[in-house]
C-alpha positions in Angstrom: 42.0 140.0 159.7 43.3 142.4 162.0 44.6 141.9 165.6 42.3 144.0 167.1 39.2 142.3 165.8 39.0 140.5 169.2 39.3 143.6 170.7 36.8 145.4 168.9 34.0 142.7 168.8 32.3 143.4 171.9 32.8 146.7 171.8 30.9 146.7 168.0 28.2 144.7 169.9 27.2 146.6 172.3 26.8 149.9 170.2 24.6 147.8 167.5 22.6 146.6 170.7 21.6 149.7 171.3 21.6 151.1 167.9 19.1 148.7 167.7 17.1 149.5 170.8 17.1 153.5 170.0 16.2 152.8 166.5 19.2 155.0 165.4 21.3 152.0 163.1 22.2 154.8 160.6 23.5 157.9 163.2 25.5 154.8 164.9 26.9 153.8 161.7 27.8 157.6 160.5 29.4 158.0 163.9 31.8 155.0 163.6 32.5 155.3 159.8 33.4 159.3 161.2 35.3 158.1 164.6 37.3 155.3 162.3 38.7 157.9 160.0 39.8 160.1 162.5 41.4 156.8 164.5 43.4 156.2 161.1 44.9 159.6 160.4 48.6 159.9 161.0 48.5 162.6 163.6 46.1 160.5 165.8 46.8 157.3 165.7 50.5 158.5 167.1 48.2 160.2 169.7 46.5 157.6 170.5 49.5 155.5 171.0 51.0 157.8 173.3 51.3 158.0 177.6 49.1 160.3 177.4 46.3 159.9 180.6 43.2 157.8 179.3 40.8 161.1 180.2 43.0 163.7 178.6 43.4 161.3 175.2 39.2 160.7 175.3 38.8 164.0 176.0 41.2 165.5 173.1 39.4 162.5 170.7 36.0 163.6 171.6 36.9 167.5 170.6 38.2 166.3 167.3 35.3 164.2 166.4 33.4 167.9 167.3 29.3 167.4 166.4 29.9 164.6 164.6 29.4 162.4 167.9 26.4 162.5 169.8 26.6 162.4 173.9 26.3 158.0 173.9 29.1 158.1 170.8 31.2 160.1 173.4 30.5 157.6 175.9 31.4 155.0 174.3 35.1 156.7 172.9 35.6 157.6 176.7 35.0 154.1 178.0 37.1 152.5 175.1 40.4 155.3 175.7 40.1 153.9 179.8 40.2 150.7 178.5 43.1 151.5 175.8 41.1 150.6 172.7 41.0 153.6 171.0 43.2 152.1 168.4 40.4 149.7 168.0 37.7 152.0 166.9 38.4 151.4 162.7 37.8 147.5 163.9 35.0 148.4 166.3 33.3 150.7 162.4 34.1 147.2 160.5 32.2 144.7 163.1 29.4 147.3 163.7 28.8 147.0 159.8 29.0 143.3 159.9 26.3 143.1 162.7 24.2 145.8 160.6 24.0 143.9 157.3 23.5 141.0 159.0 20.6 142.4 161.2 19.0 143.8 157.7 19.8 140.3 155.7 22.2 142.8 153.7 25.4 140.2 151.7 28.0 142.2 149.2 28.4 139.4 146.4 31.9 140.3 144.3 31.0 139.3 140.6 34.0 139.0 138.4 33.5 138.4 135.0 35.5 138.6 131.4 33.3 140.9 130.3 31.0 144.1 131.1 27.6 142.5 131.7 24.4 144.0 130.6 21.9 145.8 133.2 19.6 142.5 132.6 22.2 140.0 133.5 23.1 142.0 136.5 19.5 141.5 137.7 19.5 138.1 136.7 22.4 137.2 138.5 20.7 139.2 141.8 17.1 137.7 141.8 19.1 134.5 142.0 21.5 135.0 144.6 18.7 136.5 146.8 16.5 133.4 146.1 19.6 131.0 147.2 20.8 133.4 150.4 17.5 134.8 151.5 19.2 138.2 151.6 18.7 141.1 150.0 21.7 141.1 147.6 24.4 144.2 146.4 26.6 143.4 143.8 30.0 144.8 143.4 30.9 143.8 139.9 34.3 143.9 137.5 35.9 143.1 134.9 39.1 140.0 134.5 39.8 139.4 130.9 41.5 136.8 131.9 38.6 134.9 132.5 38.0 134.1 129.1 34.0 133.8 129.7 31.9 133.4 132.0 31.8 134.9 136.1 32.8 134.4 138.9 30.9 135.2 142.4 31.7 135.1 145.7 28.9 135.9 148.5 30.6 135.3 151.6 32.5 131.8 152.0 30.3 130.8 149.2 32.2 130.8 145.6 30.9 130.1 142.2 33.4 129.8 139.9 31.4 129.7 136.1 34.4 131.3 134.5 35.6 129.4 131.1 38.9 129.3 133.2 37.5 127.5 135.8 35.6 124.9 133.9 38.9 124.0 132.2 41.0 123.9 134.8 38.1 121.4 136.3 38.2 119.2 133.1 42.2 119.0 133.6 41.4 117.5 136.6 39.1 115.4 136.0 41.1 114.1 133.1 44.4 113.6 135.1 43.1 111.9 137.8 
């Protein structure tokens, strides 16, 4: 986790809040994901770490984000370069997605298994998990041959580990303790 998560938190908050309250989740999120990318190019980011005056670096941040911003976006780059958290704004795109899936009951569930599974397994798999979570599941799925059989899936802090790996090296415990 990144150092400026802290930073960024509050920052992320406030811009879902009223994301939420304007009904405009999406144009928020387009806005970050736009704003982050141009925080993490080379060019920028050693602006951004620069002397430079607080109004001149939100000023030259808000050109080069162009259209791309709307007028509360801008706002809200202005009031983070007077506060020195430009930096933050790639941390500030990664919370406001957090807050967003977790407002929609969105999870991201990694499914590894040792082999390609079928379209009906996938489904499987995804009516279950959105029985168990009460969330509206989107699997990212691939392969680990070194599995042997089997899948593994992890949803959050929540792992299931039905890999042929993993039952083994659960019976080698069980047998040596």
């Amino acid at each position: 986790m990144s150092d400026l998560t802290t930073i960024a938190r509050p920052y992320a908050k406030a811009a879902f809040d009223f994301a939420v309250e304007k009904d405009q989740l999406d144009q928020w999120g387009q806005m970050l994901s736009f704003s982050a990318e141009v925080a993490k190019n080379q060019q920028v980011k050693e602006l951004l770490t620069s002397s430079m005056s607080a109004d001149k670096l939100a000023e030259i941040f808000v050109a080069v984000c162009g259209d791309q911003v709307d007028a509360h976006g801008q706002n809200l780059m202005k009031v983070m370069a007077e506060n020195g958290r430009l930096t933050a704004i790639p941390d500030v795109c990664e919370q406001f997605f957090i807050l967003k899936k977790e407002h929609e009951k969105e999870i991201d569930v990694e499914v590894i298994s040792a082999f390609e599974l079928s379209g009906e397994q996938l489904a499987n798999i995804s009516s279950k998990l959105e029985l168990r979570l009460e969330r509206k599941v989107k699997l990212n799925c691939s392969v680990d041959e070194a599995l042997l059989g089997g899948v593994i899936i992890r949803a959050g802090d929540l792992v299931i580990d039905d890999s042929a790996r993993g039952r083994l090296n659960r019976l080698s415990d069980a047998l040596q303790s």
